[in-house]
One Martini backbone bead per residue (centre of mass of N, CA, C, O) as a GRO file, in nm:
protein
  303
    1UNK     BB    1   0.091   0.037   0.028
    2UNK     BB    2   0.053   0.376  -0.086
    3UNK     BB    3   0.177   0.649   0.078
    4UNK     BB    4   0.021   0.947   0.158
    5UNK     BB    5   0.050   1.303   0.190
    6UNK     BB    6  -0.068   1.469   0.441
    7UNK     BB    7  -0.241   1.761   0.468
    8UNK     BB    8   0.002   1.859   0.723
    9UNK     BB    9   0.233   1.823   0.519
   10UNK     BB   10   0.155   2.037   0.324
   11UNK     BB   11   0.122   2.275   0.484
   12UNK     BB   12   0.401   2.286   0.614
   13UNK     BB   13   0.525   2.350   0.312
   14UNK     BB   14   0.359   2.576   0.234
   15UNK     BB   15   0.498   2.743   0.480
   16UNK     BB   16   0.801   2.724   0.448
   17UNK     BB   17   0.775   2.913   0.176
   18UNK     BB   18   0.644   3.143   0.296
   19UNK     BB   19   0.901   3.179   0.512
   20UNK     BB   20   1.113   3.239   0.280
   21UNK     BB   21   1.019   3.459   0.095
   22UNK     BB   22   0.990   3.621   0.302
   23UNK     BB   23   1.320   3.625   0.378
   24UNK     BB   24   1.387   3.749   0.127
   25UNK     BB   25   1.206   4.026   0.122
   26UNK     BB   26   1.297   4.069   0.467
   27UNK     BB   27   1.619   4.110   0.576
   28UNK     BB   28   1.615   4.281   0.742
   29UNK     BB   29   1.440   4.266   0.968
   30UNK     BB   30   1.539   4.007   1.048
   31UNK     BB   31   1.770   4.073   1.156
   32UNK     BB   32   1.688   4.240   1.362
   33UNK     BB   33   1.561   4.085   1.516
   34UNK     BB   34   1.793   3.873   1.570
   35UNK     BB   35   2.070   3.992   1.654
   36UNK     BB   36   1.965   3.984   1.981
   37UNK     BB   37   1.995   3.612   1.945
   38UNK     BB   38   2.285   3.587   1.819
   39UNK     BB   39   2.558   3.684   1.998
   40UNK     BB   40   2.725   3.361   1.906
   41UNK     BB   41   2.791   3.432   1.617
   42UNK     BB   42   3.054   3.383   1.372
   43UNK     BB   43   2.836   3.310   1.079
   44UNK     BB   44   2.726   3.537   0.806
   45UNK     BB   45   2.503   3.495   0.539
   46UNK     BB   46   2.386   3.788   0.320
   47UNK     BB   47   2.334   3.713   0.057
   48UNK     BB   48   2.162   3.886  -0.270
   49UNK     BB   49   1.969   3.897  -0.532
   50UNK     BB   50   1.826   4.191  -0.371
   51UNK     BB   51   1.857   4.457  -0.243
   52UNK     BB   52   1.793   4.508   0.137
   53UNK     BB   53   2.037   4.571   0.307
   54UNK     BB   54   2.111   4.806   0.538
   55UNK     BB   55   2.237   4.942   0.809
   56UNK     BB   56   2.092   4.890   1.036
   57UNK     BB   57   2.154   4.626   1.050
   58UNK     BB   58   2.475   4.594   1.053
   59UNK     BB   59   2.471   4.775   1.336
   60UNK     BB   60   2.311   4.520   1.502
   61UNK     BB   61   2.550   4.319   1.431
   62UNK     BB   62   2.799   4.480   1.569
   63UNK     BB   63   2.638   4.502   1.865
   64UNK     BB   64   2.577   4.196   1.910
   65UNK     BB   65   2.802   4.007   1.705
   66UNK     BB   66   3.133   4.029   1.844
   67UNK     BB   67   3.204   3.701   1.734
   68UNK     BB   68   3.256   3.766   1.452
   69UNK     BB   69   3.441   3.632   1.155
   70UNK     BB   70   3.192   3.588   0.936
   71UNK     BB   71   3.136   3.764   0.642
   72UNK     BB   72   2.831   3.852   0.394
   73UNK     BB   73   2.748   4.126   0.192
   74UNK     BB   74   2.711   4.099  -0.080
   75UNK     BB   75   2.516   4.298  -0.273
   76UNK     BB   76   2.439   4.516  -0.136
   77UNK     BB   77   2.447   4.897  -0.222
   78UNK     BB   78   2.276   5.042   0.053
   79UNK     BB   79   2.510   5.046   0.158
   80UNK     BB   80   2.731   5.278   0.412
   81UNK     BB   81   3.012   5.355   0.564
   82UNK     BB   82   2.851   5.324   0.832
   83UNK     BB   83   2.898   4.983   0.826
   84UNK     BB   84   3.221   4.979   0.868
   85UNK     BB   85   3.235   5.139   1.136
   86UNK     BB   86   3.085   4.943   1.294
   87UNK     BB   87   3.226   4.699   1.228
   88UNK     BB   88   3.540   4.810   1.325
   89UNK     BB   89   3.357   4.850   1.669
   90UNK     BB   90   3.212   4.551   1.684
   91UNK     BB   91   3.424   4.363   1.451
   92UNK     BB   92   3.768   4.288   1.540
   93UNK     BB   93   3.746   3.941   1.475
   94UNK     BB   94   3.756   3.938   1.148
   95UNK     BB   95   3.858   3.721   0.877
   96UNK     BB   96   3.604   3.739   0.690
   97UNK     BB   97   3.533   3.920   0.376
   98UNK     BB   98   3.225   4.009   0.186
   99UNK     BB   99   3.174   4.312  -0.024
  100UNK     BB  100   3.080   4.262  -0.317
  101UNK     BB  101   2.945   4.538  -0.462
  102UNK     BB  102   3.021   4.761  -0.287
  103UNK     BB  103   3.010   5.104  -0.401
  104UNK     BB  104   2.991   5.291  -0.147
  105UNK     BB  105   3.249   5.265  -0.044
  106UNK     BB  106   3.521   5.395   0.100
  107UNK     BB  107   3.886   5.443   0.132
  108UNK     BB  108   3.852   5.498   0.406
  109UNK     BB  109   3.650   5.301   0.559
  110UNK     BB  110   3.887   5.076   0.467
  111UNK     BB  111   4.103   5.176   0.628
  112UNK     BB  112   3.980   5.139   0.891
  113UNK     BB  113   3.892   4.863   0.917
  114UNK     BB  114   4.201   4.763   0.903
  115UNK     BB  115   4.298   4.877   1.181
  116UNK     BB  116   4.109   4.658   1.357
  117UNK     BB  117   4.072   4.422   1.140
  118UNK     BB  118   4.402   4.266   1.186
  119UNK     BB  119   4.252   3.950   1.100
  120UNK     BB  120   4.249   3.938   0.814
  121UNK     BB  121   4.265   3.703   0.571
  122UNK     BB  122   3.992   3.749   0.405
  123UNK     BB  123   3.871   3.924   0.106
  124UNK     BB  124   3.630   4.076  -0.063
  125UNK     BB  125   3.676   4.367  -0.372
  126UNK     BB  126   3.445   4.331  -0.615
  127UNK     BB  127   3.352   4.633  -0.740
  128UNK     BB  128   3.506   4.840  -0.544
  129UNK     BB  129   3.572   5.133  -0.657
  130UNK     BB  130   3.587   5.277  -0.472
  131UNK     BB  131   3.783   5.142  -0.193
  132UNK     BB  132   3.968   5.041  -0.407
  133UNK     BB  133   4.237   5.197  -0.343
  134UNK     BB  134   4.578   5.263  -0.274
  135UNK     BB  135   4.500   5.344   0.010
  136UNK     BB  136   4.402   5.100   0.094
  137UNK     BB  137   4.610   4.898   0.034
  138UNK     BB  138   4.837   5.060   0.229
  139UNK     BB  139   4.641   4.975   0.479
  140UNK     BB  140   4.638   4.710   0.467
  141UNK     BB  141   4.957   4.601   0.433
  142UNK     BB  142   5.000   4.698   0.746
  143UNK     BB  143   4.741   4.580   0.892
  144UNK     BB  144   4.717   4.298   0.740
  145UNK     BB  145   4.970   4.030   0.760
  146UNK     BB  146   4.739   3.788   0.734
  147UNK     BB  147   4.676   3.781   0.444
  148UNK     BB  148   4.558   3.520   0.177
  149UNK     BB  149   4.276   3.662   0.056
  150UNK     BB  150   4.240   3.849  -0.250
  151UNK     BB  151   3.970   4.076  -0.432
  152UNK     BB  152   4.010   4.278  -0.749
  153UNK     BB  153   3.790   4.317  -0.913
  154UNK     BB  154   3.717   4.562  -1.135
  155UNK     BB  155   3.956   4.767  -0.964
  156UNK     BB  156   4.036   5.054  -1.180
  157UNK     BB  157   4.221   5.238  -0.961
  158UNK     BB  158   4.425   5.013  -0.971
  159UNK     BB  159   4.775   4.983  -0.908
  160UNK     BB  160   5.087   4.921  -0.831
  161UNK     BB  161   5.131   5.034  -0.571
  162UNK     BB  162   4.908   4.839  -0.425
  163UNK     BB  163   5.032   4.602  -0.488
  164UNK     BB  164   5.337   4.636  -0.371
  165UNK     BB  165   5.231   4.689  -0.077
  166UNK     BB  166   5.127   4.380  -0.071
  167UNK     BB  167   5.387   4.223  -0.108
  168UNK     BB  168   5.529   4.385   0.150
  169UNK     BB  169   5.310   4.322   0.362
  170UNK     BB  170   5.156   4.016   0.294
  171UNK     BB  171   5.316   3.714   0.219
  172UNK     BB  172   5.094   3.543   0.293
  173UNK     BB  173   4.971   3.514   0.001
  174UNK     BB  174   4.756   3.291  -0.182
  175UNK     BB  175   4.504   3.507  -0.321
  176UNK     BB  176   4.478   3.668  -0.616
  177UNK     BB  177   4.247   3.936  -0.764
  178UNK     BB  178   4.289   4.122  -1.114
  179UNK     BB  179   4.087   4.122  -1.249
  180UNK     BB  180   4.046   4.451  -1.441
  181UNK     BB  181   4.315   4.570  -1.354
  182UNK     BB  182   4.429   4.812  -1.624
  183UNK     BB  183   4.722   4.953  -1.465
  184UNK     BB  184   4.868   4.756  -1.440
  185UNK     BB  185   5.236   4.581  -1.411
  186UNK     BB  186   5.473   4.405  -1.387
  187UNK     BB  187   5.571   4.532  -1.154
  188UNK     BB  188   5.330   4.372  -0.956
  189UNK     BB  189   5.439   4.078  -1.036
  190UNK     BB  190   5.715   4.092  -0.925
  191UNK     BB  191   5.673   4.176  -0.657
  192UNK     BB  192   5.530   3.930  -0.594
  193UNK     BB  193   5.756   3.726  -0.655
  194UNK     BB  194   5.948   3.823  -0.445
  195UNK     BB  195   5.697   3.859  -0.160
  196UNK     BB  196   5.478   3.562  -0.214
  197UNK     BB  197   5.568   3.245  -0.200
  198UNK     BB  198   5.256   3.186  -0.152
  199UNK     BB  199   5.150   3.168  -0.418
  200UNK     BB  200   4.843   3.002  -0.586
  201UNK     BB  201   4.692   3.248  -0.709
  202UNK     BB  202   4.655   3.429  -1.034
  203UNK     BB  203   4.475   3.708  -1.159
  204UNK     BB  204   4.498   3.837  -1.519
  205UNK     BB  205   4.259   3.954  -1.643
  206UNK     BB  206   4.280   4.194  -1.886
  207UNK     BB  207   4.590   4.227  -1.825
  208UNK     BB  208   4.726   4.462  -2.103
  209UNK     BB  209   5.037   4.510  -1.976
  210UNK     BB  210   5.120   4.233  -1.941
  211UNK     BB  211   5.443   4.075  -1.987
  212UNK     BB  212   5.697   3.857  -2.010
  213UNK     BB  213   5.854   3.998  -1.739
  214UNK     BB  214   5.630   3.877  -1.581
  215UNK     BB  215   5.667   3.571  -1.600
  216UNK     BB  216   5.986   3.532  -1.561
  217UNK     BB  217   5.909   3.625  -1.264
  218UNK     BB  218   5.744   3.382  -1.159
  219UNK     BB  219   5.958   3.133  -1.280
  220UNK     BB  220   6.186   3.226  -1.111
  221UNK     BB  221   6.119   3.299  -0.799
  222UNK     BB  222   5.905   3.114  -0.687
  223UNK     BB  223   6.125   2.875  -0.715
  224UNK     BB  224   6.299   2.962  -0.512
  225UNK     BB  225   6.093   2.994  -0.286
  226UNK     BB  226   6.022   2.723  -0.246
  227UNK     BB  227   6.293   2.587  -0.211
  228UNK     BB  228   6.328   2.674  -0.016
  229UNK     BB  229   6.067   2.607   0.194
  230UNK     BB  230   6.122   2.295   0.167
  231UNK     BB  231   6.325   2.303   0.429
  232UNK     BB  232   6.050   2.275   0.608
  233UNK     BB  233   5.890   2.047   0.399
  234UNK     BB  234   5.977   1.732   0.303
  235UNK     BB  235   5.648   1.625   0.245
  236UNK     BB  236   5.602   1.797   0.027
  237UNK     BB  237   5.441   1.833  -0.274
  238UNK     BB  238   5.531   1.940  -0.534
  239UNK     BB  239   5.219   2.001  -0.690
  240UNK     BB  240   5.222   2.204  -0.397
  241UNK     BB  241   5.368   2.397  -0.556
  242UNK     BB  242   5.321   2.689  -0.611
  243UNK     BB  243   5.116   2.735  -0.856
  244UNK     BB  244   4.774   2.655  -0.959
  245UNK     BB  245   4.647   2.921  -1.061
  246UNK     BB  246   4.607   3.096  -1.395
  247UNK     BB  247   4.502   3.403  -1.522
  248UNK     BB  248   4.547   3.540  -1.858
  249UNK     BB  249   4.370   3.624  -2.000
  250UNK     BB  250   4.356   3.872  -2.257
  251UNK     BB  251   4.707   3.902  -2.288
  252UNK     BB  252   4.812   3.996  -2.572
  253UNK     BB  253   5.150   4.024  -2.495
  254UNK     BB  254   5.209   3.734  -2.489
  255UNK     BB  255   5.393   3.465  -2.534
  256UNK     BB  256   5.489   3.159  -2.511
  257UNK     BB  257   5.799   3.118  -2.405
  258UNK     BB  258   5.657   3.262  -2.101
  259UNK     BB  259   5.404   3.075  -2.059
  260UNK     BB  260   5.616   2.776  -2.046
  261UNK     BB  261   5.766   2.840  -1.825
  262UNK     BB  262   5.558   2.860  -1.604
  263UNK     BB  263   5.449   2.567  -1.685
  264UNK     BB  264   5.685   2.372  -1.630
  265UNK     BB  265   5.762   2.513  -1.312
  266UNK     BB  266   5.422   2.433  -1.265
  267UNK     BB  267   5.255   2.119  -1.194
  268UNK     BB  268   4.987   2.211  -1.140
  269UNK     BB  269   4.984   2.346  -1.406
  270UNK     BB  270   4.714   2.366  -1.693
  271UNK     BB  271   4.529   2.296  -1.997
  272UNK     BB  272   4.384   2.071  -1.989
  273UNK     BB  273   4.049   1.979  -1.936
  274UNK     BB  274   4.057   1.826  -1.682
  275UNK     BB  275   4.283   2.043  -1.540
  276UNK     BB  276   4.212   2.360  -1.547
  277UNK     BB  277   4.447   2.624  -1.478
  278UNK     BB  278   4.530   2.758  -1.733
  279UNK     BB  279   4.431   3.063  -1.857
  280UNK     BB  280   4.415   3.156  -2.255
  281UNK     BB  281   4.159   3.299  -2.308
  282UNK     BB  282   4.216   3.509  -2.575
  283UNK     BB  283   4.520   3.360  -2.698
  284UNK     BB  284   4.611   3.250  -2.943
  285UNK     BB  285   4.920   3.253  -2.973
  286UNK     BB  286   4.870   3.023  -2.689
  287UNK     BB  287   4.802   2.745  -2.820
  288UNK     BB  288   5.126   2.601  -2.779
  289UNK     BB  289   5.056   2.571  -2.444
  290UNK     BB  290   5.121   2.246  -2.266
  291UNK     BB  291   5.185   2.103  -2.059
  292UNK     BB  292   5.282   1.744  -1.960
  293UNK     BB  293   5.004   1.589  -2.028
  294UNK     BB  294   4.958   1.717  -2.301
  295UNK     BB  295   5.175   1.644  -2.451
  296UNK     BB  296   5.118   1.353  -2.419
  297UNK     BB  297   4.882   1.336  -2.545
  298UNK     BB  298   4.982   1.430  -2.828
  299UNK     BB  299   5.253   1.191  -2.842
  300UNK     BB  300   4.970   1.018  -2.770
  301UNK     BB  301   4.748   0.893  -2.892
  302UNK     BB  302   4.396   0.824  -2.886
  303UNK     BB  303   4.261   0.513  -3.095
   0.00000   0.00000   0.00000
């Protein structure tokens, strides 16, 4: 006998989604009303489809929330430096930070926030146009030396000073994303190679200033500051040193024997489809480089 799903098990299934609805578009109250009763709560994600979370739902997270660690406030819109301050006012145990699209923001705000959340090891800036400016990014490098991911998609009035900075102040930087910063040049390229040696993650499409002297200055440093650090753990597998994702796309002035060099250096970088992670789209020039085992998929075809 097929049991059948009773009347309340409708109701209730009904409930829920009407009380999910409810939740997508009163995100702001549901906030305000909740954060006085979960003042122990370390992980927060508010990201949202469209916008509704306003400054005073954040002041009220900052009031009360002050164990909190990890914060998504993603594509926030209508966020104003005042939650900024709020928050680095109230909570300034944060190590992973998401405001990505939060446009409304100043790279004032942003730099006082990052003198108090001096534990910052994640920040997600993409798309904050207004906040990340070399002068946020040069407060970021000096108060947060403990970042290890940053991404700063296109954000274009990032320059090279801004990288540099990032550099010599964040050494332990492990992932970071440049993709449409439109402004930098080798310059910060080689400044990370020479500074960042646990970069595993480097993003630079569309960064179409950048030229073959950075890519050999990625495989010439990168590679000898792994081999210091390899003497201090001899367990560590090879393919998990150095460079592991590199998008170059659309860098349209790099040469083949130069991201070949650095295909080489980086055992983990591949351009195979199964394991792609060297991405070349929109660089026709560079259709001949080619990992190890895809040079062996080409020198054996299967039959």
């Amino acid at each position: 006998m097929v049991s059948r799903p009773s009347a309340t098990c409708e109701v209730s299934k009904a409930r829920r989604g009407a009380w999910k609805s409810w939740c997508k578009d009163n995100m702001n109250n549901l906030v305000l009303s909740l954060a006085p009763k979960f003042t122990k709560v370390q992980v927060l994600i508010l990201r949202q489809n469209k916008p509704q979370l306003e400054d005073d739902a954040v002041v009220a997270i900052a009031n009360y929330c002050q164990d909190l660690r990890d914060l998504d406030l993603s594509k926030s819109f209508k966020l104003s430096d005042r939650s900024l301050y709020s928050l680095a006012q109230g909570c300034p145990r944060l190590t992973k930070l998401n405001i990505s699209g939060c446009s409304a923001f100043s790279d004032a705000a942003l730099a006082h926030l990052s003198s108090v959340c001096t534990n910052l090891k994640s920040l997600n800036l993409c798309g904050c146009v207004r906040a990340a400016s070399d002068r946020a990014l040069q407060a970021i490098a000096y108060n947060c030396r403990q970042l290890q991911a940053l991404s700063l998609g296109w954000c274009e009035d990032v320059t090279d000073v801004g990288v540099m900075s990032l550099a010599l102040g964040c050494p332990d930087l492990r992932a970071l994303d440049l993709c449409g910063c439109v402004l930098i040049t080798d310059e910060s390229v080689i400044a990370l190679a020479n500074g960042c040696h646990s970069l595993r993650s480097l993003g630079l499409y569309y960064c179409q200033n950048i030229t073959d002297r950075a890519m050999y200055s990625l495989a010439n440093c990168l590679v000898k500051g792994n081999k210091h650090d390899l003497w201090k753990s001899v367990l560590s597998s090879c393919s998990e040193e150095g460079l592991m994702n590199l998008n170059i796309s659309q860098c349209t002035a790099l040469t083949p024997p130069a991201v070949q060099a650095v295909c080489d250096s980086f055992p983990a970088l591949h351009t195979c489809p199964e394991r792609h992670s060297l991405i070349i789209s929109g660089c026709l020039n560079l259709t001949s480089v080619h990992c190890a085992c895809g040079r062996r998929a080409l020198s054996h075809p299967a039959h």
